[in-house]
Each structure stands twice: as structure tokens, then as C-alpha cells.
C-alpha positions, 0 to 999 in steps of 0.5 A, a space after each residue: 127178121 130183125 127181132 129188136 125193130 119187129 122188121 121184117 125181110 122178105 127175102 125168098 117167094 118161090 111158087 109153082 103156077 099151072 095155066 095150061 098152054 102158055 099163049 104169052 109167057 111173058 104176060 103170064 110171068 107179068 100176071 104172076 109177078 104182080 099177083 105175087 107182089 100184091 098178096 106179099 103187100 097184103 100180108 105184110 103193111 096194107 092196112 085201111 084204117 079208120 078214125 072213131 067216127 068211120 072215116 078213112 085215116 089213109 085213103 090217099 096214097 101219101 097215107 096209104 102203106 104199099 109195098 115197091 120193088 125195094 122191097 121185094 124179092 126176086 121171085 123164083 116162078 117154076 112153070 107146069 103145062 097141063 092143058 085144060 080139058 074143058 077149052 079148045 086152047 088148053 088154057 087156065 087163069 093164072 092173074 089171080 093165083 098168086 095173090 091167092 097163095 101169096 098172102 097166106 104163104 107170106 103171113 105164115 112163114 113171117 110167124 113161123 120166123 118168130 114161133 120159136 120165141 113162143 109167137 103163135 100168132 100175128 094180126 095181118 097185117 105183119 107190120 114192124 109194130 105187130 111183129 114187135 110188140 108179138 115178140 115182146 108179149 112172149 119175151 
């Protein structure tokens, strides 16, 4: 966290994700990493926005904040195996779990890194501007 620009660093992403038998890891690991990616990005800079008359301000992707691979960490996946009961393969879903787990766990730890300025709380999503102007309300 850079305190003076409200810039965040995202530097760690540790989860643990059970999908029952793994048919293709790889495929699963994929799954995991975009899901990851994405609750990240949400927590982090995407943001529709709207003018006074309700139209989009960022509706292309030249307008639109999106995270790349710049920006993320190496994600540390740790696997458990417990077969489903209720399917013959012993499957689970695993594609949305990160997005899931990602947002919250992500917008928590980047308040967390500010609380003890006297930040409780940050608009999602946590961009430089938000982070910064927290920061300063409570300085």
C-alpha cells in the first residue's frame, strides 16, 4: 500500500478450493486462476459509471478499468479432493469460486492495510482515489 498515492499493491492471493475429483487439473487450475483474477479486479478498479442523464461513462474497453496480468500476483492454489456424494464422478464446480472468495478477501485485506490509520471503510471499488482520500479523512 503506498499511503501518499492511495495505490494499492497486490501482492499475495492464497485459496483453497475443493471440486471433488479433479477430471483435468489444468482446466481446473485455469478456472481458478481467472475466477481469482477477476474477484481481484472487482474489488480493486472496475467500476460502471454514469453521467447525470444515465449514460455509460466507460462502456468500451478503452473507458473501461480492468486489471492484466501486470498487475497480479502469483497466485498460491492448494487443492482438496473430496468426492462428491450426490455424482457418479465425484465432481464439484469449482469456475466460480474464486470470484466468489476473491472480492470480499481482497477489498477486506486492502482496508485492513489502512485500519490502523483509523480506516474502517472503503467504497469498493478500492481505487487509488478512494484509498487516498480514506486515508486523508482520517489523518
Amino acid at each position: 500500500m503506498e499511503t501518499e498515492t492511495g495505490k494499492v499493491n497486490y501482492l499475495r492471493h492464497v485459496t483453497v478450493d475443493d471440486a471433488g475429483v479433479l477430471i483435468n487439473p489444468i482446466l481446473t487450475e485455469g478456472q481458478r486462476h481467472g475466477g481469482i483474477a477477476q474477484g481481484g479486479a472487482q474489488a480493486l478498479l472496475e467500476e460502471v459509471s454514469y453521467d447525470a442523464d444515465g449514460k455509460p461513462q466507460n462502456a468500451t474497453l478503452a473507458d473501461y478499468a480492468f486489471i492484466t496480468a501486470a498487475e497480479l500476483p502469483s497466485f498460491e492454489l492448494l487443492t482438496m479432493e473430496t468426492p462428491a456424494t450426490l455424482d457418479p464422478l465425484g465432481v464439484k464446480g469449482v469456475g466460480g469460486a474464486g470470484t466468489i472468495g476473491a472480492t470480499p478477501a481482497v477489498h477486506n485485506a486492502v482496508v485492513d492495510a489502512v485500519a490502523h490509520l483509523g480506516v474502517k471503510h472503503i467504497e469498493m471499488p478500492t481505487t487509488p482515489e478512494r484509498v487516498w482520500k480514506a486515508i486523508k479523512a482520517h489523518s
